[in-house]
C-alpha positions as CSV (number, residue, x, y, z in Angstrom):
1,X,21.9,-10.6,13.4
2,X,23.3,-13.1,11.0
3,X,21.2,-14.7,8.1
4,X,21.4,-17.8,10.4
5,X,20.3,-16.2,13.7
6,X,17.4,-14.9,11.4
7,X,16.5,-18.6,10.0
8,X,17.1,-19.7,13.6
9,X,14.6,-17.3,14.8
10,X,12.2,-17.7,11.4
11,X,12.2,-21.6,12.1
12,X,12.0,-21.6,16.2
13,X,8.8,-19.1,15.8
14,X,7.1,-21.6,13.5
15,X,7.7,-20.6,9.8
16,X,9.3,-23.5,7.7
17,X,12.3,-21.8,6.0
18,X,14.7,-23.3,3.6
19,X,18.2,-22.1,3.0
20,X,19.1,-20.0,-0.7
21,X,22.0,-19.5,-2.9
22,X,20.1,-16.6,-5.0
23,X,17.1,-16.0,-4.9
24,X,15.7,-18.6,-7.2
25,X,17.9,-21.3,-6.1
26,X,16.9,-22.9,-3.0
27,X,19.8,-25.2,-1.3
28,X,17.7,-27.8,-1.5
29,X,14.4,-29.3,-3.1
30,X,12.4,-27.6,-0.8
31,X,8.9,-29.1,-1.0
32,X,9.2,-31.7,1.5
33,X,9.4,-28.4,3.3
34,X,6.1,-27.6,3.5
35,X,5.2,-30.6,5.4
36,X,7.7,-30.2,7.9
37,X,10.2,-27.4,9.5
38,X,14.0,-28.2,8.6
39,X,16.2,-29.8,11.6
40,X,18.8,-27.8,13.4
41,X,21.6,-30.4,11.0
42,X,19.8,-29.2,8.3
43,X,20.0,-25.3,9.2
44,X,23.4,-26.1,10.3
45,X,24.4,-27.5,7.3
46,X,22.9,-24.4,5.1
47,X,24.4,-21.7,7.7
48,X,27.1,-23.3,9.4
49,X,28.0,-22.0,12.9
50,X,31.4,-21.0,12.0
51,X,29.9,-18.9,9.3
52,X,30.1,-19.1,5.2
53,X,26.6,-21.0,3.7
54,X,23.9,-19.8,2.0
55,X,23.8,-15.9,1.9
56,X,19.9,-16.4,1.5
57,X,16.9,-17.9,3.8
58,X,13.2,-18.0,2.4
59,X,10.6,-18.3,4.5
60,X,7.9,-21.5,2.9
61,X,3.8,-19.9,2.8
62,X,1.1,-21.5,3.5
63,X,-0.1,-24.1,5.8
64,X,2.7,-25.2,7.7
65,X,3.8,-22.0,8.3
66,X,0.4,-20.3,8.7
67,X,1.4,-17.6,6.4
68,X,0.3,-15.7,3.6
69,X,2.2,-13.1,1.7
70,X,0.9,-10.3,-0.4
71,X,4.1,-9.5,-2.6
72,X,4.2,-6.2,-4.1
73,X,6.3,-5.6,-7.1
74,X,7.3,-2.7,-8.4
75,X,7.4,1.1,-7.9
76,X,3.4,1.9,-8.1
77,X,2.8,-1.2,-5.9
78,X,5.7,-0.4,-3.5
79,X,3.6,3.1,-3.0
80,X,0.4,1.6,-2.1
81,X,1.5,-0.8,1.0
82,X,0.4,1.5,3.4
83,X,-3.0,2.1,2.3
84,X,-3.3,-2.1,1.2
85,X,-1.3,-3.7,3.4
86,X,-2.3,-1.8,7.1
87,X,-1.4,-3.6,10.2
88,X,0.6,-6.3,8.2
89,X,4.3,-6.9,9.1
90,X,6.2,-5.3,6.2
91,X,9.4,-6.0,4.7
92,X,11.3,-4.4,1.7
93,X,12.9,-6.0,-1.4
94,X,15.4,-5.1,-3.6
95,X,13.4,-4.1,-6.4
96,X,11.9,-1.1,-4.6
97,X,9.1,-3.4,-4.0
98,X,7.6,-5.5,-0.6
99,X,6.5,-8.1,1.3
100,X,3.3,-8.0,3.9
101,X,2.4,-10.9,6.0
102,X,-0.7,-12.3,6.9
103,X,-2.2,-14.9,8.6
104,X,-2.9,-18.1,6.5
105,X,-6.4,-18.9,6.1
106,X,-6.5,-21.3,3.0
107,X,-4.4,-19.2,0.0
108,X,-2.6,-20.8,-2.5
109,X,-0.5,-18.8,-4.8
110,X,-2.0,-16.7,-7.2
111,X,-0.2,-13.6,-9.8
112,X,-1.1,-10.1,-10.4
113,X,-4.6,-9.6,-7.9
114,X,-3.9,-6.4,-8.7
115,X,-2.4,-4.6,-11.1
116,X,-0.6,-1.4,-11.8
117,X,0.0,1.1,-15.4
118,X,3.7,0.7,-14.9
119,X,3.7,-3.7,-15.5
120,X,4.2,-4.3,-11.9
121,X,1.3,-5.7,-9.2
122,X,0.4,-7.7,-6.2
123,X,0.9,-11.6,-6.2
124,X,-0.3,-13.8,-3.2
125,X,2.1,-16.6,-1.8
126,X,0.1,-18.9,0.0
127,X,0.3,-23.1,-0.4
128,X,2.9,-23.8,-2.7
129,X,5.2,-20.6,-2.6
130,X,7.9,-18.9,-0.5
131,X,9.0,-15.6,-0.1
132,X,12.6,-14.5,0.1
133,X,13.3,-13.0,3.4
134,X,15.6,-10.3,5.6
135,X,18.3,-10.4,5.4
136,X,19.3,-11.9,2.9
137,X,21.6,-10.4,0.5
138,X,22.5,-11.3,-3.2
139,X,24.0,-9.1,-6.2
140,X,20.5,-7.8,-6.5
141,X,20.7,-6.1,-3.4
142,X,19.3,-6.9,0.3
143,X,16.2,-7.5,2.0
144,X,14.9,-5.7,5.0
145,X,12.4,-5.5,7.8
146,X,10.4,-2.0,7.5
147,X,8.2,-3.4,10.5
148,X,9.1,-6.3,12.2
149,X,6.0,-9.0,13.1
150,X,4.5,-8.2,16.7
151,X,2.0,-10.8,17.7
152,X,-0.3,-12.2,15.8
153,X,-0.9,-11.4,12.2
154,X,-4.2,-10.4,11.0
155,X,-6.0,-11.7,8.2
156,X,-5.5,-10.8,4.6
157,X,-7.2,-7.5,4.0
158,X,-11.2,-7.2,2.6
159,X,-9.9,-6.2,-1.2
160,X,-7.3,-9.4,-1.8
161,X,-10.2,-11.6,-0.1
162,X,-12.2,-10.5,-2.8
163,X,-10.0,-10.7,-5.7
164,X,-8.7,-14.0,-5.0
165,X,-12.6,-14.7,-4.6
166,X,-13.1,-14.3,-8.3
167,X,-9.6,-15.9,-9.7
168,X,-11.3,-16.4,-12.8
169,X,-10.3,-12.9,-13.5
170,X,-7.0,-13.5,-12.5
171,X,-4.3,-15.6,-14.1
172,X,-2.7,-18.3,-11.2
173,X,1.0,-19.7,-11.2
174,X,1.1,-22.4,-13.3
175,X,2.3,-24.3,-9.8
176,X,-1.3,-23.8,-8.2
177,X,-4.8,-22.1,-8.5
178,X,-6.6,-20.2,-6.1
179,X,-9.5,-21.9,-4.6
180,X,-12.7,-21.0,-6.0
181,X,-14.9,-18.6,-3.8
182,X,-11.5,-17.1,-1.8
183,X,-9.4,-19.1,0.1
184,X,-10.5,-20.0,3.0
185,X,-13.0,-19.4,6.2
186,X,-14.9,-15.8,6.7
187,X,-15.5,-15.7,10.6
188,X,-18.1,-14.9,12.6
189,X,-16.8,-11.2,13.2
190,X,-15.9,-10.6,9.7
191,X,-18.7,-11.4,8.1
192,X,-20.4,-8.1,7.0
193,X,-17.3,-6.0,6.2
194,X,-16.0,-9.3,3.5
195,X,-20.0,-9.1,2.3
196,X,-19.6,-5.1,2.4
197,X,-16.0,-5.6,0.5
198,X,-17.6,-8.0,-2.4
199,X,-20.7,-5.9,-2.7
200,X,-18.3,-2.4,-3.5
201,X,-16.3,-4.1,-5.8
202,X,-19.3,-5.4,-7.8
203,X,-20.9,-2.4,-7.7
204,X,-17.3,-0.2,-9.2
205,X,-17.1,-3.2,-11.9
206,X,-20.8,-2.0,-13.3
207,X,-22.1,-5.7,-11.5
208,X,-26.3,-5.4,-11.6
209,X,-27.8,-5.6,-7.6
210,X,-28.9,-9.0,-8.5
211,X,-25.6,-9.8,-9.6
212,X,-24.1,-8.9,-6.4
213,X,-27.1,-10.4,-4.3
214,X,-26.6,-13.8,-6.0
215,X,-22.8,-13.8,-5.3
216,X,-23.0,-12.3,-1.4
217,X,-25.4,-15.8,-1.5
218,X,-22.9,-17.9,-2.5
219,X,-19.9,-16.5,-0.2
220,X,-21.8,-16.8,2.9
221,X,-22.9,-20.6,2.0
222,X,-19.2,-21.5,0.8
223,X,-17.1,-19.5,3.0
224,X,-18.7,-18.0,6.1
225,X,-18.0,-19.8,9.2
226,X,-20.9,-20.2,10.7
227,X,-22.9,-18.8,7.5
228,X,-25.4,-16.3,8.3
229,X,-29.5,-17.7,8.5
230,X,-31.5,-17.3,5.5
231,X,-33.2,-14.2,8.2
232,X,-29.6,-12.5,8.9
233,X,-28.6,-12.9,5.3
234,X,-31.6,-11.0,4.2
235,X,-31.7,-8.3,6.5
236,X,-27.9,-7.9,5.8
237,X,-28.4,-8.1,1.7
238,X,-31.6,-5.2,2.4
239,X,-28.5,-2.6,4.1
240,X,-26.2,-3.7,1.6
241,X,-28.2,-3.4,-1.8
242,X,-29.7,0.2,-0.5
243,X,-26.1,1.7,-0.3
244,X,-25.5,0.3,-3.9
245,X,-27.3,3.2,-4.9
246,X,-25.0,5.4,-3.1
247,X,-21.8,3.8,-4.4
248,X,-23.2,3.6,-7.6
């Protein structure tokens, strides 16, 4: 398929997409972007029918599109997508690196949630951001789908939840900052293994029990959805705070 079949197909499955010249040249100002999906003029004019156009398409994050992307850059990040990124659709970049997609619950952009010895890491596209996308091709190199979206996405994974919970540690884009307390809702269903997430993390950072009791308290009042009763949170805090001692 052509770059325009693919922003066709990007666009008609309800991610805004905007067309690019390289990779940090977009055809067009593309904020107005996020508020609302290009026209079929506008698409045509980027990729026109008899071919020529943009040899790039990006794909716009956040709330329009309902996407977030966790973008891994370089060679130590490319190497842990499988074990970060499972069940996400996965694409590769040029760099050696990639792109997993997620559904959007609320992120903004953020840089480096995690980092890696080599300089590279994992940055979050969210509100604000794009991601270049297959298959576009500049002098670079090409872009590629490794596993192709089937579905629904799921929900960003328990670690990046909990790093972009405490962006404080964590510098944002200059464009954007991460919501404070994560980005967005913790369902009903998810509830303990996000608490469960937090709670290791603390507990490998040297964080005190009542460190990580006060802070499981202030997710599930911020960002559960319905938060837990002062009766479930208690009984869930008395399993969680008896394995500390076991992961500590």
């Amino acid at each position: 398929m052509s770059v325009r079949n693919f922003a066709y197909a990007y666009r008609d499955g309800g991610w805004s997409v905007v067309g690019l010249w390289a990779k940090d040249r977009p055809a067009v100002p593309w904020k107005e972007l996020q508020r609302r999906a290009p026209t079929d003029i506008e698409l045509d004019t980027w990729y026109p029918p008899d071919g020529g156009g943009c040899p790039g398409v990006a794909i716009i994050t956040g709330k329009l599109s309902g996407l977030t992307v966790l973008d891994f850059d370089g060679p130590t990040a490319a190497l842990t997508v499988d074990e970060l990124a499972p069940g996400a659709a996965i694409a590769r970049t040029p760099s050696g690196g990639a792109h997993a997609f997620y559904r959007w619950s609320g992120e903004r952009n953020a840089v480096r949630v995690q980092r890696f010895s080599d300089g590279g890491g994992i940055d979050v596209r969210g509100d604000g951001g794009y991601v270049v996308a297959a298959p576009s091709s500049f002098a670079s190199g090409g872009y590629a789908w490794v596993r192709l979206p089937r579905g629904p996405l799921p929900s960003l994974p328990f670690w990046a939840l909990h790093a972009l919970a405490h962006d404080e540690d964590h510098p944002t884009s200059g464009r954007a900052r991460v919501r404070g307390r994560g980005g967005g809702p913790i369902l009903g269903g998810e509830r303990h293994d996000t608490l469960v997430a937090i709670a290791g993390g603390m507990v490998k950072r040297g964080c005190s029990t009542t460190d990580v009791e006060a802070e499981l308290r202030d997710v599930n009042a911020s960002r559960c959805s319905p938060p837990m009763t002062d009766a479930e949170l208690r009984t869930e805090l008395r399993g969680i705070l008896s394995a500390t001692v076991r992961w500590s």
